[in-house]
Backbone as CSV, one residue per row, in Angstrom:
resi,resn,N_x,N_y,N_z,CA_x,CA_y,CA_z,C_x,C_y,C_z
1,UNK,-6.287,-250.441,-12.394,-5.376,-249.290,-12.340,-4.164,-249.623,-11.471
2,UNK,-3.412,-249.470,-12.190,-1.492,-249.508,-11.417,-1.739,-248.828,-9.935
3,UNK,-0.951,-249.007,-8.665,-1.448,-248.222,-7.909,0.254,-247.382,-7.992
4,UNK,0.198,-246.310,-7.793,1.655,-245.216,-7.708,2.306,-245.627,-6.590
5,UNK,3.428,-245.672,-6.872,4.502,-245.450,-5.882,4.996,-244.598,-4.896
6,UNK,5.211,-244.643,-3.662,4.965,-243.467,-2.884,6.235,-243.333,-2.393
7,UNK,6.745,-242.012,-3.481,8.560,-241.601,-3.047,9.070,-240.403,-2.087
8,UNK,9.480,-240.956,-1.102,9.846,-239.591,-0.400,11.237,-239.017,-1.428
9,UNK,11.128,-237.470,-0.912,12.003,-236.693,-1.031,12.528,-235.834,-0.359
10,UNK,13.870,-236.087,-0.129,14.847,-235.724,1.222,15.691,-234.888,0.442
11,UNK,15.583,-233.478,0.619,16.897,-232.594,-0.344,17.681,-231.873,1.494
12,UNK,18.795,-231.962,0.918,19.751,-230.846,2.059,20.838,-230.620,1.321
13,UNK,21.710,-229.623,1.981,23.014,-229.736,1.718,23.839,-231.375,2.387
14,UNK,23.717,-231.893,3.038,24.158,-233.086,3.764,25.769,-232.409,3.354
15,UNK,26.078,-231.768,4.633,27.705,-231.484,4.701,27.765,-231.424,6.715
16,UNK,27.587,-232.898,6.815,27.754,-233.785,6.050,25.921,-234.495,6.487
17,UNK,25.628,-235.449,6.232,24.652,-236.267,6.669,24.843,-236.759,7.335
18,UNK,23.631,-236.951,8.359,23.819,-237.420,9.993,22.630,-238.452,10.358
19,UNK,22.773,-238.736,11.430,21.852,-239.824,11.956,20.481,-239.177,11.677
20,UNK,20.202,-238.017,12.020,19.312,-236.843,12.369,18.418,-237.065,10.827
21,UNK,19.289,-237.091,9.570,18.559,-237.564,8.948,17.750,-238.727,8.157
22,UNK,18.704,-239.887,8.629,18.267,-241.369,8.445,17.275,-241.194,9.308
23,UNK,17.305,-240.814,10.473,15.883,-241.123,11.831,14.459,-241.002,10.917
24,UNK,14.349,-239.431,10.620,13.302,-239.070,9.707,13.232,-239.786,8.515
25,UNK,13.692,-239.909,7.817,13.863,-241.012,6.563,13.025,-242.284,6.960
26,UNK,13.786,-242.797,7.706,13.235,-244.235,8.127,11.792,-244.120,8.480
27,UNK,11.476,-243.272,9.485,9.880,-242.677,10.255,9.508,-242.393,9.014
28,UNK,9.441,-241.909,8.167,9.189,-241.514,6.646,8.447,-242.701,6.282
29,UNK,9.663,-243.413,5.952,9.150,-244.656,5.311,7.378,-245.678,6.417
30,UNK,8.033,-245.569,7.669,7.310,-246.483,7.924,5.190,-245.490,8.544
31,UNK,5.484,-244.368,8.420,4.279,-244.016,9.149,3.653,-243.607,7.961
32,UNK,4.217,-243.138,6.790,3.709,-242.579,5.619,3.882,-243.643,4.402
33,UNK,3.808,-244.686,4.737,3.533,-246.152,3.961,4.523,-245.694,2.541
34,UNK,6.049,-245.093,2.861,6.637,-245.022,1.249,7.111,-246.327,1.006
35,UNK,7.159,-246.368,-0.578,7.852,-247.304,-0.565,9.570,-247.094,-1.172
36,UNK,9.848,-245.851,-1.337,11.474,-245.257,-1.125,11.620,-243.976,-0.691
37,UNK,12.643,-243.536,0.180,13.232,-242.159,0.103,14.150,-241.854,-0.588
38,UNK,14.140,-241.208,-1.530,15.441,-240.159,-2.269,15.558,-238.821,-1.670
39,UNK,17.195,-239.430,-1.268,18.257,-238.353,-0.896,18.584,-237.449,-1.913
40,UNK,18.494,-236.435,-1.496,19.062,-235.531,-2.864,19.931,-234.397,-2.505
41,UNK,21.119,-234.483,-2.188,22.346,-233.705,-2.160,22.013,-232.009,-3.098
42,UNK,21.995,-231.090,-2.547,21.997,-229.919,-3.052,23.381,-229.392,-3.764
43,UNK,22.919,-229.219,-5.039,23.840,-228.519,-6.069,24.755,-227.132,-5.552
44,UNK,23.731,-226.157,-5.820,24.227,-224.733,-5.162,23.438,-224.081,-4.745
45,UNK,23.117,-224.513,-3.081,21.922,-223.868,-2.368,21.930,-222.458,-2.987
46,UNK,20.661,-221.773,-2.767,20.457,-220.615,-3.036,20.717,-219.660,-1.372
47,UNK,20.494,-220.673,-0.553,19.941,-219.976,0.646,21.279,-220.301,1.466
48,UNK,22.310,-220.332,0.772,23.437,-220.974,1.841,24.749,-220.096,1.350
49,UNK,24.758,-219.091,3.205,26.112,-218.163,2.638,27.480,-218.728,2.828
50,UNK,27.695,-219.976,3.354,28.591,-219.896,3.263,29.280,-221.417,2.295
51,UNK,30.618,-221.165,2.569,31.535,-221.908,1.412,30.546,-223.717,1.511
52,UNK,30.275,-224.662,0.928,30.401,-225.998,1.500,31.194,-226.559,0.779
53,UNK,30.688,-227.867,1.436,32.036,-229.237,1.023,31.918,-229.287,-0.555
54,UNK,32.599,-229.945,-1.142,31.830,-230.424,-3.011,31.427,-231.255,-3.238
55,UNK,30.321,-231.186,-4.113,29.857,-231.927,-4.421,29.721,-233.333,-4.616
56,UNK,31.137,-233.814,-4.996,31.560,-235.133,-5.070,31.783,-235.549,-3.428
57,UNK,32.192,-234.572,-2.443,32.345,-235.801,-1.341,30.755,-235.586,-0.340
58,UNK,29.870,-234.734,-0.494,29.131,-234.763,-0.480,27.633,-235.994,-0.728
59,UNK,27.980,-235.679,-2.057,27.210,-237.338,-2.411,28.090,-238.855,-1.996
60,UNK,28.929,-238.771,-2.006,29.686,-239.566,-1.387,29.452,-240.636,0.032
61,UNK,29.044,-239.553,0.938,29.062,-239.135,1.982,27.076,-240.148,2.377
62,UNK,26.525,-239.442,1.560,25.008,-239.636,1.553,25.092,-241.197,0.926
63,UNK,25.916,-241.555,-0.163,25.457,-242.939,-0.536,26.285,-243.892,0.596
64,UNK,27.159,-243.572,1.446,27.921,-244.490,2.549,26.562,-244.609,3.370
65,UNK,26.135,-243.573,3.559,25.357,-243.644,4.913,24.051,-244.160,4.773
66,UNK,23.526,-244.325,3.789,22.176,-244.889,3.430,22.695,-246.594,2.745
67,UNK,23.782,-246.741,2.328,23.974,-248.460,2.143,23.696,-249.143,2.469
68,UNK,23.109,-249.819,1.823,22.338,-251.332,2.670,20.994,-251.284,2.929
69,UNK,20.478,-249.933,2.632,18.854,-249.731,3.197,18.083,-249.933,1.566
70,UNK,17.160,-250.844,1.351,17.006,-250.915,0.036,15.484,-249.714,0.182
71,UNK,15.260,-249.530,1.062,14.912,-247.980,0.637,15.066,-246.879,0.309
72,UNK,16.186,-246.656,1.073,16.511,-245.260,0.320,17.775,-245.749,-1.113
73,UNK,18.082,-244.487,-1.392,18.522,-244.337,-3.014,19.135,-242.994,-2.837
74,UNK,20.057,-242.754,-3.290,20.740,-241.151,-3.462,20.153,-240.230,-5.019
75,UNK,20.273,-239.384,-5.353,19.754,-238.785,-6.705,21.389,-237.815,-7.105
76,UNK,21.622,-237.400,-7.713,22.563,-236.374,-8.368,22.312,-235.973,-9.474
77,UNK,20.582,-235.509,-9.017,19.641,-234.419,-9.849,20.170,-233.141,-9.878
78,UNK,20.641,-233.050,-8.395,20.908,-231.257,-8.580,22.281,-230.960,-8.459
79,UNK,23.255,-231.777,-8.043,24.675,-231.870,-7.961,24.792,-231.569,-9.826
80,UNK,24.501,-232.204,-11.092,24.457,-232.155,-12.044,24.207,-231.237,-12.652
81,UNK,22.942,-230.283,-12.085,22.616,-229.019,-12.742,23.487,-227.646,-12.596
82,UNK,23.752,-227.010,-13.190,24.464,-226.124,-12.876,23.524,-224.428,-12.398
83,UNK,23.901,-223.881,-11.498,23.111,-222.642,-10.793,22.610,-222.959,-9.691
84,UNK,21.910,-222.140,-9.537,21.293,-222.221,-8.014,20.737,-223.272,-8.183
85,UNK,20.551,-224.344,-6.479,19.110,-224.953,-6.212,18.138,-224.696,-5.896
86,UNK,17.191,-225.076,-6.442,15.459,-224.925,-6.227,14.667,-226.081,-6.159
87,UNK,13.726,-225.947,-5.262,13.371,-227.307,-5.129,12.206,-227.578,-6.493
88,UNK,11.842,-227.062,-7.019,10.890,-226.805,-7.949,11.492,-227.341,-8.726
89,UNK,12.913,-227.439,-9.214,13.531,-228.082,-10.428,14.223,-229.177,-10.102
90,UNK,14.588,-229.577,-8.510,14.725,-231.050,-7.733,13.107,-231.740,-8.655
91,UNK,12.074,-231.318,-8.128,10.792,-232.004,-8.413,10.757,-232.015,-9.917
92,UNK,10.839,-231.553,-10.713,10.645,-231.307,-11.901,11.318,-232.687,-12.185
93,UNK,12.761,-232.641,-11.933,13.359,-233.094,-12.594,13.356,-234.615,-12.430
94,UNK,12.860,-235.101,-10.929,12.251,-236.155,-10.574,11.114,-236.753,-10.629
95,UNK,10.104,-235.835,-11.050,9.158,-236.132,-11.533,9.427,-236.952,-13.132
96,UNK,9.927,-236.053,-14.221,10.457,-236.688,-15.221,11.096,-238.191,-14.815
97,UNK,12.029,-237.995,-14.313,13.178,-239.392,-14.643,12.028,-240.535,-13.982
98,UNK,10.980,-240.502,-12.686,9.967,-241.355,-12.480,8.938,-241.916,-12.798
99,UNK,8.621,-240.886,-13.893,7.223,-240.770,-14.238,6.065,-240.431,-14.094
100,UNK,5.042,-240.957,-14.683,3.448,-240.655,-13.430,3.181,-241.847,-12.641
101,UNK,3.931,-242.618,-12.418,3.527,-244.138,-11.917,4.093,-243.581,-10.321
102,UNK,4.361,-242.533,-10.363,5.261,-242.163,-8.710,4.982,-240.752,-7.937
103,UNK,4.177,-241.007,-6.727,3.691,-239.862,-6.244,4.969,-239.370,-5.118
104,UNK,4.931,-238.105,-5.421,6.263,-237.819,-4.763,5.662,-236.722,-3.278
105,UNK,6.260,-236.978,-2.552,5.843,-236.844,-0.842,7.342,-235.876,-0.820
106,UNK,7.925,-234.222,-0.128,8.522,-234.235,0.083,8.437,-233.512,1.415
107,UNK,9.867,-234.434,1.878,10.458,-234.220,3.210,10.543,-232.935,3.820
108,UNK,10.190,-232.613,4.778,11.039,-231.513,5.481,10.020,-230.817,7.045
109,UNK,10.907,-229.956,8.075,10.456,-230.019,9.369,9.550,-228.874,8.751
110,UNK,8.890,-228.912,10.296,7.750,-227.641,10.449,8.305,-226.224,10.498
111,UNK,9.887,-225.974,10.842,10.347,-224.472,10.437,10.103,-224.152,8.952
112,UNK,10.382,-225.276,7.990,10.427,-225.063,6.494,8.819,-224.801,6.221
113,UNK,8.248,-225.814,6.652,6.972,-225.437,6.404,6.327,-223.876,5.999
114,UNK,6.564,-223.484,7.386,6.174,-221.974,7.519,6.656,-221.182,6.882
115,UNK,7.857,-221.166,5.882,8.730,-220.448,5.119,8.009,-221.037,3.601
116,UNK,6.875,-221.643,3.786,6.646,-222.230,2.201,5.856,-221.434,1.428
117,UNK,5.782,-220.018,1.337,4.904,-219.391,0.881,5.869,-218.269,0.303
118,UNK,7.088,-218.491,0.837,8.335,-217.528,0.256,8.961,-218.581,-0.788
119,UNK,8.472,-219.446,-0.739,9.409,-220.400,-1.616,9.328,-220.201,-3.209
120,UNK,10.682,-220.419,-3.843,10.260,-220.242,-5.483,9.420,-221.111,-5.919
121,UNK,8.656,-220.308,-6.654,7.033,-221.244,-8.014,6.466,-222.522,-6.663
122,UNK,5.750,-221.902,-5.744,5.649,-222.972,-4.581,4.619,-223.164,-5.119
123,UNK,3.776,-222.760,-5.496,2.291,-222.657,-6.113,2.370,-224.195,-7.322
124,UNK,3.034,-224.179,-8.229,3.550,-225.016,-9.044,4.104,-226.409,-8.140
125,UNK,4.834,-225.849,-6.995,5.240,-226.694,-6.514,4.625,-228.101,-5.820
126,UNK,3.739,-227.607,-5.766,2.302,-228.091,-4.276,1.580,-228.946,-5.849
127,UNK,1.714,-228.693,-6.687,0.659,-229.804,-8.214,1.703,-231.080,-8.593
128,UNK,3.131,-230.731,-8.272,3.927,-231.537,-8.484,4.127,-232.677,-7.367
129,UNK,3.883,-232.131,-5.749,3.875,-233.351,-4.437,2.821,-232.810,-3.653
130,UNK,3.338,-234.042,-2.419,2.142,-233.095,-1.234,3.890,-232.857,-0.208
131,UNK,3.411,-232.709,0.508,4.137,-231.983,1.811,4.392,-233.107,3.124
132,UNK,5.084,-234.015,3.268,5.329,-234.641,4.604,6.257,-234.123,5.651
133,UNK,6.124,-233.136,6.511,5.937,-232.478,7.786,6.659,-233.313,9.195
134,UNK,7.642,-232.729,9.517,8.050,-233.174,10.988,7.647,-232.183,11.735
135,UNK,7.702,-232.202,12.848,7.601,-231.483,13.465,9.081,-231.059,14.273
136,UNK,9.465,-230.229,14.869,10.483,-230.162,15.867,10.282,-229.715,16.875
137,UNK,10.922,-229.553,17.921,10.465,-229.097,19.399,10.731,-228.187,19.516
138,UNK,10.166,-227.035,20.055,9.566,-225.662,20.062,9.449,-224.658,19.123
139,UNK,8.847,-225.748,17.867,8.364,-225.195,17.018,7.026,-225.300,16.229
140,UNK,6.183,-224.064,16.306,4.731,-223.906,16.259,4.650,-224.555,14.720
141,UNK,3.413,-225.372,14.778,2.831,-226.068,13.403,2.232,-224.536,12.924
142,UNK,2.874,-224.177,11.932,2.245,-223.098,11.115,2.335,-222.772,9.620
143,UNK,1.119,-222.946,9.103,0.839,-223.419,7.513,-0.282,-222.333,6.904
144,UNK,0.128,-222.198,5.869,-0.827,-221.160,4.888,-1.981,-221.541,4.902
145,UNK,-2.973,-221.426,5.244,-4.281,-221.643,5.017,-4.828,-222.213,3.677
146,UNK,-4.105,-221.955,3.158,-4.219,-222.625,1.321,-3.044,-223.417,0.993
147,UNK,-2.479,-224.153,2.084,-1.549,-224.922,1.710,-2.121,-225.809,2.785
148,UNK,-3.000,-226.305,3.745,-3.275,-226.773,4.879,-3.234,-228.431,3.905
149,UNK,-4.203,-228.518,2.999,-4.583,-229.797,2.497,-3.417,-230.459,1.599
150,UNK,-2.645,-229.746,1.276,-1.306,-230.542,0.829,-0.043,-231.041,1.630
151,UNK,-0.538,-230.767,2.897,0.483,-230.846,3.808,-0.107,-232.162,4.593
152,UNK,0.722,-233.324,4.877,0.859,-234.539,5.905,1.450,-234.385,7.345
153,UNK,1.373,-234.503,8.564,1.967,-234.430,9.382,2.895,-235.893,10.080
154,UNK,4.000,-235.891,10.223,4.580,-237.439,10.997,4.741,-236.849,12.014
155,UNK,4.954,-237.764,13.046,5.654,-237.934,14.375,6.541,-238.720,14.128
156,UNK,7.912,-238.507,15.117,9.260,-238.908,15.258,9.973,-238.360,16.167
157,UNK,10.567,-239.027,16.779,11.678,-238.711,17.705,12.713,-237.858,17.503
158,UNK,12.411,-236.904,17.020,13.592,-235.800,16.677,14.901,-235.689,17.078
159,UNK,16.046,-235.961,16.737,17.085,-235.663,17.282,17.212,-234.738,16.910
160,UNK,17.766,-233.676,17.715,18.355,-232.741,17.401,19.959,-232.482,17.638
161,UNK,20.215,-232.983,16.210,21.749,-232.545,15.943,22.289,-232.086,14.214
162,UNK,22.962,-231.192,14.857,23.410,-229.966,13.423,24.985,-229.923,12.853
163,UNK,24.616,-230.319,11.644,25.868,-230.640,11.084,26.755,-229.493,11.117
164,UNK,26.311,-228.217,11.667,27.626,-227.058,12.103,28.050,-227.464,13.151
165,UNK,27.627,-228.168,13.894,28.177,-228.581,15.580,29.066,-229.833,14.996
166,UNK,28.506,-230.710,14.352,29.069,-231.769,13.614,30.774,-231.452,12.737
167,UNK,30.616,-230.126,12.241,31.663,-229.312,11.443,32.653,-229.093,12.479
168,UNK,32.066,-228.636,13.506,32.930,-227.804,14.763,34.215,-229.110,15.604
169,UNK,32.729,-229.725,15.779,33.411,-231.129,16.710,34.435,-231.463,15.992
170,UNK,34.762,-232.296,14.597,35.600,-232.321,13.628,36.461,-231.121,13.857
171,UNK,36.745,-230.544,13.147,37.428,-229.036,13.326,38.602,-228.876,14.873
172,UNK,37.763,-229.266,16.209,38.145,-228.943,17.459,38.291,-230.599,17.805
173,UNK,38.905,-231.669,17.119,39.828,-233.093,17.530,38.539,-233.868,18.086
174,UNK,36.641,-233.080,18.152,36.244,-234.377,19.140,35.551,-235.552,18.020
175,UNK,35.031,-236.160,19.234,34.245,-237.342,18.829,32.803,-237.260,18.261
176,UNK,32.715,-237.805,16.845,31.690,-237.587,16.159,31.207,-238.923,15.896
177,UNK,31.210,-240.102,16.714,30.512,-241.256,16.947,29.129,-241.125,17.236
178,UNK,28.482,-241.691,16.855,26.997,-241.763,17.558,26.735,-240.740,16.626
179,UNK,26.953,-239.563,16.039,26.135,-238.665,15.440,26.026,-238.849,13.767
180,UNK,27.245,-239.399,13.120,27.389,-239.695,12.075,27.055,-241.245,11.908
181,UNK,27.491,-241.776,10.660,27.351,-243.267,10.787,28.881,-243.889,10.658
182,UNK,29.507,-244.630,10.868,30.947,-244.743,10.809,31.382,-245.149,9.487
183,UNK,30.775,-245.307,8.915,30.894,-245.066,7.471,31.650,-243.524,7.015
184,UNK,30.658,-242.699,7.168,30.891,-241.639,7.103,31.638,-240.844,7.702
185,UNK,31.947,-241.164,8.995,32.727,-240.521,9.867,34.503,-240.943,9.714
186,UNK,34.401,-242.368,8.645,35.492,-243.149,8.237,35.890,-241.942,7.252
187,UNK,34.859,-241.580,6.423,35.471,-240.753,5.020,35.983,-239.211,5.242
188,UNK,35.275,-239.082,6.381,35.421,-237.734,6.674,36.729,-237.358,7.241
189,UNK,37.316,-238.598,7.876,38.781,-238.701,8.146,39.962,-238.925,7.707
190,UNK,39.458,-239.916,6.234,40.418,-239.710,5.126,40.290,-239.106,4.528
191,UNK,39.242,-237.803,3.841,39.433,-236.805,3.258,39.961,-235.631,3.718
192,UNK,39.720,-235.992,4.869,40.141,-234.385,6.130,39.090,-233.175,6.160
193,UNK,37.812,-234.033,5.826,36.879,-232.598,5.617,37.099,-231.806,7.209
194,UNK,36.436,-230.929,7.158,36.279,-230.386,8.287,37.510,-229.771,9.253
195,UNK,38.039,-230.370,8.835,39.799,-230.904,9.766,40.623,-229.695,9.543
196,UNK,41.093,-229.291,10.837,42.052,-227.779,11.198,42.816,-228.356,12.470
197,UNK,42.329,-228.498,13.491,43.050,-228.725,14.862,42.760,-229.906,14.998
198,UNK,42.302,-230.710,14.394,42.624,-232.278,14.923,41.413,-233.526,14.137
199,UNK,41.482,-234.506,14.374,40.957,-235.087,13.185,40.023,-235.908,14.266
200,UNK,38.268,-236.467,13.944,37.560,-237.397,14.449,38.327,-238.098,15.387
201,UNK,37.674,-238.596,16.771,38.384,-239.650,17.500,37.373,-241.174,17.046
């Protein structure tokens, strides 16, 4: 028997993508034996009020910053679809283009966790992956009782940094070194994302 492939799955808005999420990615890869992470840039969050970047510099943005890592891989599963995003049709739709030869693991902290029982067709969702789990700091591990066995837990060094502070810094002339990758922090300066009172130092 073939043995499956073990794919993480990393969905955000990434406006923009940050160190914060290569860290986990990488810890991904190495404590939960994957053998890729897919990035997957969100189409049209459902859960997101306000305006974001587009799509195109978005993914953009995610394939600079993961270059060179022959693990990870970008997707423009849901950038492609048109309507809301759901992660149910991220999986769906990755499930298809992979096959059954690929068990899909997806990403995300222990706040999401606890919100997974509000989630659309989660029920459906949980037959399609299992659940790989960060944790964050001062935040309680808390899981549905009927979701306990689909769920993995990692450890990792959490950074905590937020691409609205990331937005702001940009926005207000500072320095977004160290938080971005300079890749990215290169594009973000010739596109002018973010940019009102002064541009990346």
């Amino acid at each position: 028997m073939v043995k499956q492939r073990q794919i993480g799955v990393l969905g955000g808005t990434f406006d923009p993508i940050h160190l914060g999420h290569l860290i986990i990615a990488e810890y991904a890869v190495d404590d939960a034996s994957l053998d890729k992470v897919v990035f997957v840039p969100a189409g049209e969050p459902y859960m997101k009020k306000r305006t974001i970047s587009s799509a195109v510099d978005r993914l953009a943005m995610v394939e600079l910053a993961i270059k060179g890592n022959p693990k990870f891989e970008s997707s423009d599963v849901d950038i492609n679809r048109a309507g809301p995003t759901y992660t149910i049709d991220t999986l769906r739709a990755l499930r298809a283009k992979l096959g059954d030869g690929a068990a899909l693991s997806l990403i995300m902290g222990a706040d999401s966790v606890a919100e997974l029982p509000r989630w659309h067709k989660v029920k459906e969702l949980l037959t399609i992956c299992t659940i790989l789990a960060f944790a964050r700091p001062g935040v309680t591990r808390v899981v549905a009782p009927e979701m306990k066995s689909k769920i993995n837990w990692v450890e990792a060094p959490l950074v905590e940094i937020s691409a609205t502070d990331i937005r702001d810094r940009v926005k207000a002339g500072k320095n977004i070194t160290y938080i971005v990758s300079e890749r990215v922090k290169d594009y973000i300066k010739k596109r002018g994302l973010y940019q009102k009172n002064g541009k990346p130092r």
